[in-house]
N, C-alpha and C positions, 0 to 999 in steps of 0.2 A: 589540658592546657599547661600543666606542669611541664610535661618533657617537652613539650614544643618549646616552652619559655626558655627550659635548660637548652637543649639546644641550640635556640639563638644565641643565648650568650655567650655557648663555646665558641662557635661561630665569629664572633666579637660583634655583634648585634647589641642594641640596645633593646630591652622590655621596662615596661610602664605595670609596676605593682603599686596594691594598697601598704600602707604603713598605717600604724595606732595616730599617725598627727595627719599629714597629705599623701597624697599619690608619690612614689619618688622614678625616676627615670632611671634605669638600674645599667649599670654594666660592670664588668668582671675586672675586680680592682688592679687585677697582677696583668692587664692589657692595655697596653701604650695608645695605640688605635684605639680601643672601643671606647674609653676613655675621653680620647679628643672626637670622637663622635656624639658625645654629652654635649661637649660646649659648642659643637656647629649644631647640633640637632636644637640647642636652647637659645643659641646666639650669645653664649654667656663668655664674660671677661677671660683669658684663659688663668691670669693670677688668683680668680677669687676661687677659693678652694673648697673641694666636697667633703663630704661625709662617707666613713668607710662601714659600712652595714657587715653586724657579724652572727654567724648563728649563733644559739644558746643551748647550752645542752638540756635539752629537755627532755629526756629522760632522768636524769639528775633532779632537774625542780620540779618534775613531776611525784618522785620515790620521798616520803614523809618522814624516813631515815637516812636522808642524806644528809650527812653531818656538814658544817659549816665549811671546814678543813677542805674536805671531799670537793665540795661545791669551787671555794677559790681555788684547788688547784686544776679544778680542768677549768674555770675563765681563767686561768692565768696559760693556758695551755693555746686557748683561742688567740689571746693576744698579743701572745708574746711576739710574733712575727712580724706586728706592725709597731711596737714602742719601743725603745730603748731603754727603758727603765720604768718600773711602775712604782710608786710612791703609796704605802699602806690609804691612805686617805681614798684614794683611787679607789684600790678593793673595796673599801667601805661600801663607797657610792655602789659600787657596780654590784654589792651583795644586798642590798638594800631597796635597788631602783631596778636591777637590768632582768627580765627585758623591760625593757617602758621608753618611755620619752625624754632621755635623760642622753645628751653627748656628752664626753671628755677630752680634753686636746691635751695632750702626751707629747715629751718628746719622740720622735718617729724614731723608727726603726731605719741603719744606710740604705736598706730594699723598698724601702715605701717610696713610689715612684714620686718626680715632682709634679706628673700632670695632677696627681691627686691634693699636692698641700701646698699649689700655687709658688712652688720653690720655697716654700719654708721650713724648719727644720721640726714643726710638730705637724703631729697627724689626729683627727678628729676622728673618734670612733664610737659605734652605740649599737646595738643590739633592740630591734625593734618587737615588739611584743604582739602586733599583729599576727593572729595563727598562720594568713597565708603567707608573706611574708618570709616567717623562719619555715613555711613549707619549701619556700623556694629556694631560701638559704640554705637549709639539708641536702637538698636534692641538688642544687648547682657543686654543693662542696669547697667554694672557695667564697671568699667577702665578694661584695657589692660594694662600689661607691652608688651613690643616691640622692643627686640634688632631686627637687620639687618638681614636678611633670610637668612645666611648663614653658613660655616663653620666659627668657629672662627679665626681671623686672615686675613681670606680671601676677595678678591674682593666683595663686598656689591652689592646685585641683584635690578636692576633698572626695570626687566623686568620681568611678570610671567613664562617666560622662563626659566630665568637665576637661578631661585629659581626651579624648576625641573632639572635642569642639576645640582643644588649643590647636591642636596641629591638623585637624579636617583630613581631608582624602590625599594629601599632599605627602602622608605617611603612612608606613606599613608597618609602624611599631606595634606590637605586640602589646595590648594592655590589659592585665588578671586584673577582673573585677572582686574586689573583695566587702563588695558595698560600700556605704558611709564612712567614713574615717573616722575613731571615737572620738579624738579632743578636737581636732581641725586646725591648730595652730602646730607649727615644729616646734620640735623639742628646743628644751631648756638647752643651753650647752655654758659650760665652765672650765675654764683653766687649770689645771692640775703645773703649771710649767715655772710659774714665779716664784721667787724666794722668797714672798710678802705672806703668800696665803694663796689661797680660792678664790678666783675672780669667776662673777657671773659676766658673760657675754653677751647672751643673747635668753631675757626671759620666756619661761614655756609654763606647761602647768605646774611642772615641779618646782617651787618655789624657794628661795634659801629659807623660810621657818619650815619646811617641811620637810627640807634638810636636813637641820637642824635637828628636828622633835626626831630623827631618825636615827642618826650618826652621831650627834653631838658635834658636830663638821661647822664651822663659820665660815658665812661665804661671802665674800667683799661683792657691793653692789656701785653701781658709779650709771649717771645718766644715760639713756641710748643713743644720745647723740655725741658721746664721749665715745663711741664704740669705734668710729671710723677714724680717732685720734690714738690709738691701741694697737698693743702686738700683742697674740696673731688676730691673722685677718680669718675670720668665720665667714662662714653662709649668713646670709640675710642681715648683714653688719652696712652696708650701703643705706645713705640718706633716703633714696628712691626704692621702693621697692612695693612687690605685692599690689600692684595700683592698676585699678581700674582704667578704661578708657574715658570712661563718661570723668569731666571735674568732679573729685570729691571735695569737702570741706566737713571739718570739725568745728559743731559750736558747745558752749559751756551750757548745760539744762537751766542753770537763774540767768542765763543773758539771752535768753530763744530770741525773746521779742525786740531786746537791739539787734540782734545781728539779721532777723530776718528784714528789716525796717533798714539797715544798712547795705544788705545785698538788693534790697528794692529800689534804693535811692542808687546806687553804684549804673542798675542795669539800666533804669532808667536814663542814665547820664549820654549811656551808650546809644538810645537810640533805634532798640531794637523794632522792628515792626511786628511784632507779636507779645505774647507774654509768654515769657520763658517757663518751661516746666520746670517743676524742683520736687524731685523728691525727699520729705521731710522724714527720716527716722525719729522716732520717740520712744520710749521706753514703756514696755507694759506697764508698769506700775501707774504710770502717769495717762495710760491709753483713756480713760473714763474721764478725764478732766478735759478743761476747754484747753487746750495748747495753744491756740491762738486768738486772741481776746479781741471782742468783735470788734471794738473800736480802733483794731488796727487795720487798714486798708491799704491795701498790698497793690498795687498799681500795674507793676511788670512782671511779677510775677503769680502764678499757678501752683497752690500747693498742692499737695498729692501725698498725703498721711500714712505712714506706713510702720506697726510696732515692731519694736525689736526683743530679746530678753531680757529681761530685770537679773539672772544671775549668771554669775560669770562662765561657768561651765559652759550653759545652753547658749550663751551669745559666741564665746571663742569656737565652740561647736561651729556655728551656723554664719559665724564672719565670712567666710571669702566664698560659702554659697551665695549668703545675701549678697557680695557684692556683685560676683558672676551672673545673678537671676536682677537684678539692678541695672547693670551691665545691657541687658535687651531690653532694657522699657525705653528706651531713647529722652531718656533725661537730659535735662540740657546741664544739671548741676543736682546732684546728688549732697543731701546733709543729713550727716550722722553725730549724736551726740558723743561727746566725751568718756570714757568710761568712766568709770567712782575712782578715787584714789582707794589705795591699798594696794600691795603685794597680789594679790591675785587676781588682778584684772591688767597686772604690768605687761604682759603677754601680748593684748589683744590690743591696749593702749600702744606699744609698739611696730604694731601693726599696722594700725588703723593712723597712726600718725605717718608710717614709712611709705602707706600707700595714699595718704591724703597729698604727701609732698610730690608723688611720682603722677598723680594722677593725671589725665586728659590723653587726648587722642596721638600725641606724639610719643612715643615713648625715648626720646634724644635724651631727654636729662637723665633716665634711668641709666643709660651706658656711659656718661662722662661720670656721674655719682661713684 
């Protein structure tokens, strides 16, 4: 399946591989064409910009006498072709984190195409740590750009599956199954480009204390809904995004019982001639307890109890499965709780809020967003 993949994308074909976070849609960064067959094949903005995927010398991080030195100057060998400058801080991260789920936006390299950085003057690039992946990285020989395998806007494919059910029989892309995806959310990505410091863009697993405890690096954080009022513009930086067909909504775990008592009263209003299904997410920890306390009587609506994980890992894991396997129960209104405050559920909390806002059967506000 390797050389078929490679082939295609000499070709200037687009292939659907696993990454360590989602599926991404792959095509050969130095092709103008293959390129703009990302964003017809995704329907996505042609300004909002991808991700340039790099191999990692593994051979190097596999040899336990590879001295530090040795190591930065073949990544420094990898990249130099796509940044104009790399700023030590950079190295850090990337001797620290790569391969993993970690971007960095650089200023770009004159050659770095603008199909790739949306006409802007940096270029985002990362090195993914999934084995097939940098198999295919090796063996193509040149980068990958790699948005998310899917429609634009829509729920991000964790599974070779879930990347055949976006585009059905309607496509002949190529997709290497490399199982599950370990984390299931994209990577973290950070600004290397300001004269202030390190701005975080877009939360993933990699967190700035982990950063931190690694580098000794400080990394400026600012709201996700600051992200769309920013330069540069990132992947997954749009209001809408990742969002189900079915309505989602977000309630607070100590307000269950007003909000489901306010979405009763609401539906009510409307008139429906049935009682609306909802599926209710709840958190394991709380699964044993009464969620809904008898003396509330729910009139229009039909609950339908379903737990989710209590820790962060296993829930960013199984996010945009749950909401694709969600997605066919024909819900009329899907509700998901909150995540915890803290730094390491910021990821999934962004997530769940960019697809709670994109959410329902039209997806029009995902492409003005």
């Amino acid at each position: 399946m390797i050389t078929e993949a490679v082939r295609r994308l000499k070709n200037g074909d687009v292939v659907a591989f696993p990454t360590e976070t989602v599926y991404g849609l792959g095509a050969d960064a130095t092709n103008n064409l293959a390129i703009q067959k990302i964003y017809a094949v995704k329907d996505r903005p042609s300004h909002h910009p991808l991700i340039v995927h790099l191999a990692a010398p593994m051979m190097l991080l596999a040899n336990a006498k590879t001295t530090t030195d040795v190591l930065a100057d073949a990544w420094l060998q990898i990249i130099s072709p796509w940044v104009r400058d790399l700023p030590p801080a950079a190295m850090q991260l990337i001797l620290a984190f790569w391969p993993g789920p970690l971007t960095l936006v650089l200023k770009k390299d004159k050659h770095v195409l603008d199909t790739i950085t949306g006409g802007q003057s940096t270029v985002a690039i990362r090195s993914p740590s999934h084995p097939l992946a940098q198999e295919l990285l090796a063996a193509f020989g040149e980068a990958l750009v790699a948005p998310s395998a899917n429609r634009f806007g829509k729920v991000s494919p964790t599974r070779a599956a879930d990347v055949y059910a976006e585009f059905g029989n309607e496509s002949e892309i190529l997709v290497l199954d490399g199982g599950d995806c370990e984390f299931g959310i994209e990577s973290t990505i950070v600004d290397l480009t300001a004269s202030e410091g390190i701005r975080l863009l877009r939360p993933g697993m990699i967190t700035p204390s982990s950063i931190y405890a690694k580098t000794g690096l400080h990394i400026d954080t600012f709201k996700s809904s600051e992200q769309e009022t920013v330069s540069p513009r990132v992947s997954g930086s749009f209001k809408a995004h990742y969002a189900p067909n079915t309505p989602l909504q977000l309630y607070q775990t100590d307000k269950l019982n007003t909000s489901l008592n306010e979405l009763d009263a609401q539906i009510a209003v409307q008139n429906h001639l049935r009682k609306l299904r909802i599926g209710l997410g709840v958190w394991e920890s709380t699964a044993n307890l009464p969620t809904v306390p008898s003396h509330i009587a729910l009139s229009s609506v039909q609950l339908e109890i379903f737990t989710l994980p209590s820790d962060h890992l296993s829930f960013a894991n199984s996010l945009y499965r749950t909401l694709r396997d969600l997605d066919l129960q024909n819900y009329d209104i899907i509700l998901l709780p909150e995540p915890p405050a803290g730094e390491v559920w910021d990821g999934a909390r962004d997530r769940l809020q960019r697809a709670a806002f994109g959410s329902g059967p039209s997806s029009a506000n995902q492409a003005s967003n």
